[in-house]
TIPALUM-391252 format. One record per residue: residue in one letter; chain; y, z, x of N, C-alpha, C in turn. Coordinates in Angstrom, 1 decimal, always signed. Example, Ala and Ser with C-alpha at 12.3 -4.5 7.8 and 13.67 -1.06 7.14 Angstrom:
2
 type mol    n_v    n_w    n_u   ca_v   ca_w   ca_u    c_v    c_w    c_u
    A   A   -5.7   +7.8  +13.2   -4.5   +7.8  +12.3   -3.3   +7.8  +13.2
    S   A   -2.2   +7.1  +12.8   -1.1   +7.1  +13.7   +0.0   +7.9  +12.9
//
This chain:
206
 type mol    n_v    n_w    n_u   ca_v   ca_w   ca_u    c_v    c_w    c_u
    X   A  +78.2  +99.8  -41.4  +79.5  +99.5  -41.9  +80.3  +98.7  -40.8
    X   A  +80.3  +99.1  -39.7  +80.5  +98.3  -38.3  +80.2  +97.0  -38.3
    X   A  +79.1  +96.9  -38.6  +78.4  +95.4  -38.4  +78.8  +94.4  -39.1
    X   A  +79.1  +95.1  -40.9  +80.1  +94.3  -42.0  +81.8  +93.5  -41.7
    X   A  +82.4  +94.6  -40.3  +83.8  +94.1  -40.8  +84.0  +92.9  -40.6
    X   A  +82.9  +92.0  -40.1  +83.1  +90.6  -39.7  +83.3  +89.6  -41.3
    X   A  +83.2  +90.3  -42.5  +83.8  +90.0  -43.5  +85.5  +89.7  -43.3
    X   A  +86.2  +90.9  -42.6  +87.3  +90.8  -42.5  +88.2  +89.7  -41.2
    X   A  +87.0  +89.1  -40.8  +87.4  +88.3  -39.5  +87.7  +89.1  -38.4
    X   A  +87.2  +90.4  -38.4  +86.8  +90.5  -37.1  +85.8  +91.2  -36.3
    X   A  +85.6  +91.4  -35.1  +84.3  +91.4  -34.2  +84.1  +92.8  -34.8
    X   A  +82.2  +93.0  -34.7  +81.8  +94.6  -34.5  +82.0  +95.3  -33.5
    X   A  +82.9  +94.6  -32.2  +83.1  +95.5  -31.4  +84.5  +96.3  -31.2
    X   A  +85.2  +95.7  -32.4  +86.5  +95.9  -32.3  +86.9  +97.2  -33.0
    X   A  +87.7  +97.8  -32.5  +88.0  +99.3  -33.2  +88.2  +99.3  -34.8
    X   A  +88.1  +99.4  -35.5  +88.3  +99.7  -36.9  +89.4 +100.7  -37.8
    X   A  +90.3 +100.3  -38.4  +91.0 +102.1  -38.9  +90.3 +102.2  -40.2
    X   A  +90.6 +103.6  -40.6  +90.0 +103.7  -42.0  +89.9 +102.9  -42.8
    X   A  +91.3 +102.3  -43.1  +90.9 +101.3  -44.5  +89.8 +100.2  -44.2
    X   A  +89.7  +99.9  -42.8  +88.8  +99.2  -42.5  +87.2  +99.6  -42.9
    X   A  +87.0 +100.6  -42.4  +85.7 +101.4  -42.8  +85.4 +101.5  -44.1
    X   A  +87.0 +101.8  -45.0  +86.4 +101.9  -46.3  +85.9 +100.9  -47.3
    X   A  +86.8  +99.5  -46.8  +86.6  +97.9  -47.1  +85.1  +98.0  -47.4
    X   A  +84.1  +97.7  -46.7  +82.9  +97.3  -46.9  +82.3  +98.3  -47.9
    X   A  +82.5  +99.8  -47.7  +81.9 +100.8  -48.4  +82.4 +100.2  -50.0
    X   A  +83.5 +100.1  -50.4  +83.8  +99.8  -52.0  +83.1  +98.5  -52.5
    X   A  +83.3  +97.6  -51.4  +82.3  +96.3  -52.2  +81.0  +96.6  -52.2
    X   A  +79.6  +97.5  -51.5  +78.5  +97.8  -51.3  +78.8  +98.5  -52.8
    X   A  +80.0  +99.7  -53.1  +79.6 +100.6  -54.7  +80.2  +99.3  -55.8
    X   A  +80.5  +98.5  -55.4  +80.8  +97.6  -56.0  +79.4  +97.3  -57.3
    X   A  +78.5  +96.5  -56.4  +77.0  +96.1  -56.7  +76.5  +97.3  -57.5
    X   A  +77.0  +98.9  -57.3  +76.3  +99.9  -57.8  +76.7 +100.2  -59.2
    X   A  +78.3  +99.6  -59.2  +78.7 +100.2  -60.6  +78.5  +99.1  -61.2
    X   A  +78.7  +97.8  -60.8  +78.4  +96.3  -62.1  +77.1  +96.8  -62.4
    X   A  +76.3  +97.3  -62.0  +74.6  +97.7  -61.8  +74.5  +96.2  -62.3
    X   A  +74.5  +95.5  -60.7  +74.2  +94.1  -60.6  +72.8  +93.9  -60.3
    X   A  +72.1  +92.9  -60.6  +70.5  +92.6  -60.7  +70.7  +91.8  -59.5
    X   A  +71.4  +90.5  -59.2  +71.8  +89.8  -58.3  +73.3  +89.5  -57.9
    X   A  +73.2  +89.4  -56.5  +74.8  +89.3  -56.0  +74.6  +87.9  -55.7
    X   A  +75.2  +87.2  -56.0  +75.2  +85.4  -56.2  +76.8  +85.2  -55.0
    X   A  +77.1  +85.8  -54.3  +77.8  +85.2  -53.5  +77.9  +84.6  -52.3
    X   A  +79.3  +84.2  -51.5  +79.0  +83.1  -50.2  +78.0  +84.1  -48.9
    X   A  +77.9  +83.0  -48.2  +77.4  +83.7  -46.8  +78.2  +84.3  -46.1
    X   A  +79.7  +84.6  -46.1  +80.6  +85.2  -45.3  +80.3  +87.0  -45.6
    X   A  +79.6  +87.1  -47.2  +79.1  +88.1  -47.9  +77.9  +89.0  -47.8
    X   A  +77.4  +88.3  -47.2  +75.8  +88.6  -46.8  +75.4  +90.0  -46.5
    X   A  +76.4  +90.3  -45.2  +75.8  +91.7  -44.9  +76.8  +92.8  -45.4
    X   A  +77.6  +92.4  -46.1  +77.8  +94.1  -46.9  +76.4  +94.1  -48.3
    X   A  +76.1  +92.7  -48.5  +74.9  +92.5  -49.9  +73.7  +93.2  -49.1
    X   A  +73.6  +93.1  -47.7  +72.4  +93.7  -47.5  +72.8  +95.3  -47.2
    X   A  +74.0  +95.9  -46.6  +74.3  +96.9  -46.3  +73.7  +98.0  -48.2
    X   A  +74.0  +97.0  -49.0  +74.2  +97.8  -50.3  +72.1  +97.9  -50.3
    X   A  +71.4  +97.0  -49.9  +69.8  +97.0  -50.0  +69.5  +98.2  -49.1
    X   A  +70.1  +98.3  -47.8  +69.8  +99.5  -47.2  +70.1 +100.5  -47.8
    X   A  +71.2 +100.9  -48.5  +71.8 +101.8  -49.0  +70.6 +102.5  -50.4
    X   A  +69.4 +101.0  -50.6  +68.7 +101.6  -51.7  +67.8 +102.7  -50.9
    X   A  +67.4 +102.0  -49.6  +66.2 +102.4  -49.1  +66.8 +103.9  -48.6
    X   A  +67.8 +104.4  -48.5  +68.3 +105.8  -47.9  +68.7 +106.7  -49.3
    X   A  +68.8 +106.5  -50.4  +68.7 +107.0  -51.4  +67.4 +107.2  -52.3
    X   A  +66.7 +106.4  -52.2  +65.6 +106.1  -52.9  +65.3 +105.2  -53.7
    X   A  +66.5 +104.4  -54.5  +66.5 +103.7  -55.8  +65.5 +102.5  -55.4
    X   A  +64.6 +102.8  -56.6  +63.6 +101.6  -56.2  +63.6 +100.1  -56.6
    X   A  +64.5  +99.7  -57.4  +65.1  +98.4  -57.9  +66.4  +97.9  -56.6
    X   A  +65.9  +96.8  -55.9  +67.3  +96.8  -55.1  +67.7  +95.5  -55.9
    X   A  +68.8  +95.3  -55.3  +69.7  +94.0  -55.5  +69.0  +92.5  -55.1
    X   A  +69.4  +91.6  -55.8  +68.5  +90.4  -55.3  +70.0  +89.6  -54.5
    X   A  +69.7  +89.2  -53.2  +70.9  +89.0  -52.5  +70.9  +86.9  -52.5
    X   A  +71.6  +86.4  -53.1  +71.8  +85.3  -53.6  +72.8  +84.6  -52.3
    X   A  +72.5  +84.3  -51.5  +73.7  +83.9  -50.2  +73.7  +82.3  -50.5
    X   A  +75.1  +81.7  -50.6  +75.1  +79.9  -51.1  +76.4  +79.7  -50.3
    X   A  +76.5  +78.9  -49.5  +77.5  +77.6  -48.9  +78.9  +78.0  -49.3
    X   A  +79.6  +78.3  -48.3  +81.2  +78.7  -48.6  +81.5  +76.8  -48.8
    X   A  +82.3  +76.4  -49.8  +82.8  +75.3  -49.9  +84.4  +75.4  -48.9
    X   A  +84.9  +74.7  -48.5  +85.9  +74.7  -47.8  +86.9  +74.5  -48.8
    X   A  +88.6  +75.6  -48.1  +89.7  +75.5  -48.7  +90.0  +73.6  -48.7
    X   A  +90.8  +73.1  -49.8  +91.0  +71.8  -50.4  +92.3  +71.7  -49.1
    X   A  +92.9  +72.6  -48.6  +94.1  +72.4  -48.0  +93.8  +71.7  -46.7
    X   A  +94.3  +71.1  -45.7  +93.7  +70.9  -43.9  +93.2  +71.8  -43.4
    X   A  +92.8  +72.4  -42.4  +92.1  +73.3  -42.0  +91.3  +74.7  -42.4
    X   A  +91.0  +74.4  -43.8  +91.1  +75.9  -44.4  +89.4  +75.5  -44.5
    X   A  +88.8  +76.5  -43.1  +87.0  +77.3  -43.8  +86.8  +77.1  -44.9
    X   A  +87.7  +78.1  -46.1  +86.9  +78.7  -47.0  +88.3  +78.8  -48.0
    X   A  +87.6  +78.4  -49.2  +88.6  +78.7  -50.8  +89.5  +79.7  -50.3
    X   A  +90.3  +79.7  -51.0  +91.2  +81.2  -51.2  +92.2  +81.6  -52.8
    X   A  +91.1  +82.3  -53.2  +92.0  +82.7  -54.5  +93.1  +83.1  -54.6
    X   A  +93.7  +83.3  -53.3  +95.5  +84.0  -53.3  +95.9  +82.1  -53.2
    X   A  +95.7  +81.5  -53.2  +96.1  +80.4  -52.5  +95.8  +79.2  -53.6
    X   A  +95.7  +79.3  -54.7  +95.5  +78.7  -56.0  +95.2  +77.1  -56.0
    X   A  +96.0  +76.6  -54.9  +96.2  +74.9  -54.2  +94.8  +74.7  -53.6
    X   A  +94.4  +75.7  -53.1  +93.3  +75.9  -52.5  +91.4  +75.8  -52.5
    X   A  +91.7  +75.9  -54.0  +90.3  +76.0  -54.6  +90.7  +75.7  -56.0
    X   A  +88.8  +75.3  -56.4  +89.2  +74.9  -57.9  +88.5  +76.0  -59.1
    X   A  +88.7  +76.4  -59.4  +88.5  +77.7  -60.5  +87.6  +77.1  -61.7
    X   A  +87.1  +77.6  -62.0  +85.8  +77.3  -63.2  +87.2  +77.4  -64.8
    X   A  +88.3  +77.7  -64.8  +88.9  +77.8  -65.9  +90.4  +76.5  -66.0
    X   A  +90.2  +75.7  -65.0  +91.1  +74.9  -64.3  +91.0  +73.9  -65.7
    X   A  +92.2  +73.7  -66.0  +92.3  +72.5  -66.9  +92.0  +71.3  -66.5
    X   A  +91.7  +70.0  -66.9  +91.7  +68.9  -66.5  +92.7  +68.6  -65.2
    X   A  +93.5  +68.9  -66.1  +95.6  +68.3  -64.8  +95.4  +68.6  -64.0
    X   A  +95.1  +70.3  -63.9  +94.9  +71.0  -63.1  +94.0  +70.7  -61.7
    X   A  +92.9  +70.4  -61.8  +91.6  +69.7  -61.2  +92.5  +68.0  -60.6
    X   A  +93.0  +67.3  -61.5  +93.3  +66.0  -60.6  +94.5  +66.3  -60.0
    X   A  +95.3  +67.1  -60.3  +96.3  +67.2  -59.1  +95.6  +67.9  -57.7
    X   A  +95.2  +68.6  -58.2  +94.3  +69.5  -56.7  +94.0  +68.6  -55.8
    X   A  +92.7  +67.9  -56.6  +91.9  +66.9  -55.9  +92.9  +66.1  -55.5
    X   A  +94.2  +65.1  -55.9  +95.0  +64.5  -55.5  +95.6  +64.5  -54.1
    X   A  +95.8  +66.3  -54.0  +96.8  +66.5  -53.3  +95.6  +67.1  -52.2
    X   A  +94.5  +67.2  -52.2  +93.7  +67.6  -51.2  +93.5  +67.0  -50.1
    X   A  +93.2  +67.4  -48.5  +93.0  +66.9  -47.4  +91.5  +66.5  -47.4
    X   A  +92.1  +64.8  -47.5  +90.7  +64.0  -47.2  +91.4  +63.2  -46.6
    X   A  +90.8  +62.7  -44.8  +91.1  +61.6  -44.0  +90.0  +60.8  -44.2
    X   A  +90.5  +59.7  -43.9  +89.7  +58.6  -44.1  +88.2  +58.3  -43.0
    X   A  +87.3  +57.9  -43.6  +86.0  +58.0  -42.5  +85.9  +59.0  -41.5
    X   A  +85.8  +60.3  -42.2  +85.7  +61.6  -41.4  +85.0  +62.3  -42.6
    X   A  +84.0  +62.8  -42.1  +82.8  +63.8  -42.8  +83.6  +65.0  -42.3
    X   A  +83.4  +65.4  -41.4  +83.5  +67.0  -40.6  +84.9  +67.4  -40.8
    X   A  +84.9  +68.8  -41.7  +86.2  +69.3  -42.2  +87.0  +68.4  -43.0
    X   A  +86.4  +67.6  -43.5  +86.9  +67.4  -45.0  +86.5  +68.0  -46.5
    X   A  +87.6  +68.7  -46.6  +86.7  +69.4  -48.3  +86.6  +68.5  -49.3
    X   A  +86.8  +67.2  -49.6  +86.0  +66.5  -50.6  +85.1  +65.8  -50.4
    X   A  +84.8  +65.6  -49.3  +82.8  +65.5  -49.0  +82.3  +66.5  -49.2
    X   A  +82.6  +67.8  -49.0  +81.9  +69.2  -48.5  +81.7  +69.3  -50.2
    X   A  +82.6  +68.4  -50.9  +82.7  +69.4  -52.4  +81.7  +68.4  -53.0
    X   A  +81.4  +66.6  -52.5  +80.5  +66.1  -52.9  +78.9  +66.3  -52.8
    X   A  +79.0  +66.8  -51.2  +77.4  +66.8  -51.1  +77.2  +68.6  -51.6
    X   A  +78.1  +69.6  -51.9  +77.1  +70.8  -52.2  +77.6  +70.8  -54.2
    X   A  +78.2  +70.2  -54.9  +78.4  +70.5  -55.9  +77.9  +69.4  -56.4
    X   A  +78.6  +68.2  -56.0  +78.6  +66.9  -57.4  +77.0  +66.3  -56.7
    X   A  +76.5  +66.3  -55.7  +74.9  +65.8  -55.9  +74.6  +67.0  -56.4
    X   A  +74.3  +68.6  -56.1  +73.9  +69.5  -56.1  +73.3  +69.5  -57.5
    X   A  +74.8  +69.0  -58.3  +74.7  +69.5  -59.9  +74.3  +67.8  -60.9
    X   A  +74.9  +66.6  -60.0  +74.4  +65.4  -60.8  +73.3  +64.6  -59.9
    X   A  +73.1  +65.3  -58.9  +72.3  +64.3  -57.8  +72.6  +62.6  -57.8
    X   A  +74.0  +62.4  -58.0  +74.4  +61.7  -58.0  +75.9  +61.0  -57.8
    X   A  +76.7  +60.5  -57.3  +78.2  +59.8  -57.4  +78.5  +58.1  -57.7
    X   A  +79.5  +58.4  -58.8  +79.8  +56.6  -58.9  +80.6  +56.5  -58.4
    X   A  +80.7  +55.6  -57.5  +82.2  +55.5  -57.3  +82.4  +54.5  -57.3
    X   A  +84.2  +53.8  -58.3  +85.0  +52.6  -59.2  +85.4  +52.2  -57.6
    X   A  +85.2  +51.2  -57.3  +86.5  +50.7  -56.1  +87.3  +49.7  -56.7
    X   A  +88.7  +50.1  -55.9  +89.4  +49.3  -56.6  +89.4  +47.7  -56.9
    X   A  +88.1  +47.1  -56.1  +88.3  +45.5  -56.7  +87.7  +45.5  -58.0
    X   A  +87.2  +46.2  -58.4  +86.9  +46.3  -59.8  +85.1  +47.0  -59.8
    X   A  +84.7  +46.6  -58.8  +83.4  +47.1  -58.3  +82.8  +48.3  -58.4
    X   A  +81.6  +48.7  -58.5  +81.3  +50.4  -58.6  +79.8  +50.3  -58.2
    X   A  +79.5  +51.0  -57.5  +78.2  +51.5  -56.9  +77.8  +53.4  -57.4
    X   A  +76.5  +53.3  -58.0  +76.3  +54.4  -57.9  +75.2  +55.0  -57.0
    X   A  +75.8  +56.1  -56.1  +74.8  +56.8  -55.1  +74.1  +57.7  -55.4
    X   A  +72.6  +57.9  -55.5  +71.9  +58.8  -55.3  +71.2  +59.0  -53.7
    X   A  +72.1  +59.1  -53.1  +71.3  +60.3  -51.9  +73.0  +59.6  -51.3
    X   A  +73.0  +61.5  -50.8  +73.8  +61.6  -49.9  +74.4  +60.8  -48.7
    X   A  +73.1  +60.7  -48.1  +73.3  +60.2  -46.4  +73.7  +58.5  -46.5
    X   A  +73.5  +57.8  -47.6  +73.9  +56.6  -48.3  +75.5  +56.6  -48.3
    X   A  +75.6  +58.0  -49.3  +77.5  +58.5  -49.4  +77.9  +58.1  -48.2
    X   A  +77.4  +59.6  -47.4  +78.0  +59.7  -46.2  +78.3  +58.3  -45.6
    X   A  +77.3  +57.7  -45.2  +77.4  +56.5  -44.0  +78.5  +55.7  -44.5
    X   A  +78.6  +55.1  -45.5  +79.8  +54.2  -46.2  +81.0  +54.7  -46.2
    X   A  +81.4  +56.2  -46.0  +82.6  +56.8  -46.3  +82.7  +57.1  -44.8
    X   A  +82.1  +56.9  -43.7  +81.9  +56.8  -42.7  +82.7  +55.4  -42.0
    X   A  +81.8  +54.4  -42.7  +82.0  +53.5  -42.3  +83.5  +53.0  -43.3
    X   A  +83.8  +53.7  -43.9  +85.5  +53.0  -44.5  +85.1  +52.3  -45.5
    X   A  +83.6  +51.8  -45.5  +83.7  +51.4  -47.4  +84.3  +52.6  -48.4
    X   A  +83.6  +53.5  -48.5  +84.5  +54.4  -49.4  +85.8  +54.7  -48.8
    X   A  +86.7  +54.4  -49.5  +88.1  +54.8  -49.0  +88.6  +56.4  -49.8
    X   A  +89.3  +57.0  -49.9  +89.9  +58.5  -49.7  +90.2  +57.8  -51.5
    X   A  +91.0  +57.1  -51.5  +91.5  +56.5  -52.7  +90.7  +56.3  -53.8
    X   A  +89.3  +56.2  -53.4  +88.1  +55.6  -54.3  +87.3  +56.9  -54.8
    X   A  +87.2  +57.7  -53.2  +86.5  +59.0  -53.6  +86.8  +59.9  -54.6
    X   A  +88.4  +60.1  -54.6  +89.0  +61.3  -55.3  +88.7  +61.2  -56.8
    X   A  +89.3  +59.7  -57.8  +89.1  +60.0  -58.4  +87.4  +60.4  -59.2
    X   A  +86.5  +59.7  -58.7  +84.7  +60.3  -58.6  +84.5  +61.3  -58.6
    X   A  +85.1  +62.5  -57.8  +84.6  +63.3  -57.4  +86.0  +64.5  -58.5
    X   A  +87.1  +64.1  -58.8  +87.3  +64.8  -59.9  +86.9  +64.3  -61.4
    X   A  +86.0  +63.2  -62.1  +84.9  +63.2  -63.1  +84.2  +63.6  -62.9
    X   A  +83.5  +64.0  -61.6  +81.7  +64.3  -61.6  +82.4  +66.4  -61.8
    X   A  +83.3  +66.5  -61.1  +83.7  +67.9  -61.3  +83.9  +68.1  -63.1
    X   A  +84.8  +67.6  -63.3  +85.7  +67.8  -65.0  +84.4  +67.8  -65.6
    X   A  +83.6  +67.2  -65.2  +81.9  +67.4  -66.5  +81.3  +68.4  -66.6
    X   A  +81.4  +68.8  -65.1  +80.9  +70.7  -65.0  +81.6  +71.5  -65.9
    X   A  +83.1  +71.4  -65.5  +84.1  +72.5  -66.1  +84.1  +72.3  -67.5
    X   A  +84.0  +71.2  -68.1  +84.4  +71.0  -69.6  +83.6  +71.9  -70.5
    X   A  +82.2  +72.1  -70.2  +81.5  +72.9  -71.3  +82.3  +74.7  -71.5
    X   A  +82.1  +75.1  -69.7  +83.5  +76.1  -69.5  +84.7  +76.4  -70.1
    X   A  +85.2  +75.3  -70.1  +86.3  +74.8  -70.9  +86.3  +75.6  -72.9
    X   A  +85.5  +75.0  -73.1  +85.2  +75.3  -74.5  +84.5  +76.3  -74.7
    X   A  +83.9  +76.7  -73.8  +83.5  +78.4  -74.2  +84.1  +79.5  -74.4
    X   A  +85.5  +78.9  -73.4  +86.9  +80.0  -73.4  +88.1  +79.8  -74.8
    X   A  +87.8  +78.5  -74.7  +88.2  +78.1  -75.7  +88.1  +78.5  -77.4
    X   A  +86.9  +78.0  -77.7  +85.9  +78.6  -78.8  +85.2  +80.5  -79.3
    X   A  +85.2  +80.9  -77.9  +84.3  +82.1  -77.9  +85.4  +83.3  -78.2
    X   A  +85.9  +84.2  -79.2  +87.1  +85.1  -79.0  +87.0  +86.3  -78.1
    X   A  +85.7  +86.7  -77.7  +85.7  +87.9  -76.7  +85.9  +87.2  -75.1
    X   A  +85.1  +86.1  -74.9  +85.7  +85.3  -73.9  +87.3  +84.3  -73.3
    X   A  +87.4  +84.6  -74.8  +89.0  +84.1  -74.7  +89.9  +84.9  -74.0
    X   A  +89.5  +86.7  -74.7  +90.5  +87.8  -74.7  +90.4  +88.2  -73.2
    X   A  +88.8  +88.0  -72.8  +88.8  +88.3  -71.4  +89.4  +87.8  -70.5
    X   A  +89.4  +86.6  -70.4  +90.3  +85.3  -69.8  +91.5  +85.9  -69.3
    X   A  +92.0  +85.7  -70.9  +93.2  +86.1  -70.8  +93.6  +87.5  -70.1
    X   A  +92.9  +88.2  -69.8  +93.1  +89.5  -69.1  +92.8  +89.4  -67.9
    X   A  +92.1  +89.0  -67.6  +91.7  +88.1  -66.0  +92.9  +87.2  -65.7
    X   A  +93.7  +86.2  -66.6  +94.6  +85.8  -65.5  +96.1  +86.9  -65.6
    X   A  +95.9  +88.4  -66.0  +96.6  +88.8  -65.6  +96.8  +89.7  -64.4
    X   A  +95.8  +89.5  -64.0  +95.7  +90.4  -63.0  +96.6  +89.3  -61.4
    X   A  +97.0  +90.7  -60.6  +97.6  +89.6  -59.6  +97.0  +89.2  -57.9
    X   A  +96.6  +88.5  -57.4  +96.1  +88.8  -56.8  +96.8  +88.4  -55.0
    X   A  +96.3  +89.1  -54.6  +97.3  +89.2  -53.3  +96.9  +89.2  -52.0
    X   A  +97.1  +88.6  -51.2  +97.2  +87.8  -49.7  +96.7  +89.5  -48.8
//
């Protein structure tokens, strides 16, 4: 449980109070009561997913969890590691309307010819190749190149061919094509609708 609080940003060496201790323990019974087959979350998650695997081997349960660890995408804001669902500007939600997604993207921190800590590279090379293995991007003299391999992206958006101006809108089409099928499932489906709708009432807090 020690080893976990680094979920919370801080060290295993650092004192802990109760609610601290109890933090890791509810997300480990977490996995026990969804009686989850796989935990599909970031690497910041890792070891309370493994904490819950130990937890089979000291009970006995012979089916453990299959531990799924994938790429924290970085908050959309300036300096932000990691999404933040309290923080809605932040990240982009699988239920996000169209508007919703191009204002984000709009208003997101992307400097020009800088890879490192920009979340709309980070969002091109782990989602939009991940999921199209590919990006077009329109420049504004009327021109459009489409990239298949990353390190092609990279170097031109490096080099100031891709401009911030050119990327954004790209990289909110190659997104909006993911979300749209989403879109309509919530749309269309009425037990998924009703869920939805009870999920965004819940509130969530900082």
């Amino acid at each position: 449980i020690q080893r976990c609080c680094t979920i919370m940003g801080r060290k295993d060496t650092e004192e802990m109070s109760a609610a601290q201790v109890m933090y890791p323990c509810m997300q480990c019974a977490d996995v026990f009561f969804l009686k989850a087959d796989i935990c599909q979350l970031g690497l910041d998650q890792r070891k309370v997913n493994m904490l819950a695997r130990e937890y089979c081997d000291s009970v006995k349960i012979k089916f453990k969890p299959v531990i799924l660890s994938h790429h924290m995408l970085m908050g959309l804001k300036e300096g932000q590691e990691k999404m933040s669902k309290s923080d809605p500007d932040s990240a982009i939600f699988m239920e996000d309307s169209e508007a919703d997604l191009k204002r984000k993207i709009k208003k997101a921190f992307c400097p020009p010819e800088v890879v490192e800590g920009n979340p709309i590279v980070d969002y091109v090379k782990h989602i939009v190749f991940g999921y199209h293995n590919k990006i077009v991007i329109a420049f504004h003299g009327g021109e459009s190149e489409e990239y298949t391999e990353y390190e092609k992206f990279e170097a031109d958006y490096r080099s100031g061919k891709i401009h911030p101006g050119d990327l954004k809108p790209a990289v909110t089409a190659a997104i909006n094509s993911i979300l749209e099928p989403v879109r309509k499932h919530f749309e269309t489906d009425a037990e998924a609708k009703k869920l939805l709708e009870q999920v965004k009432k819940f509130k969530t807090t900082r």
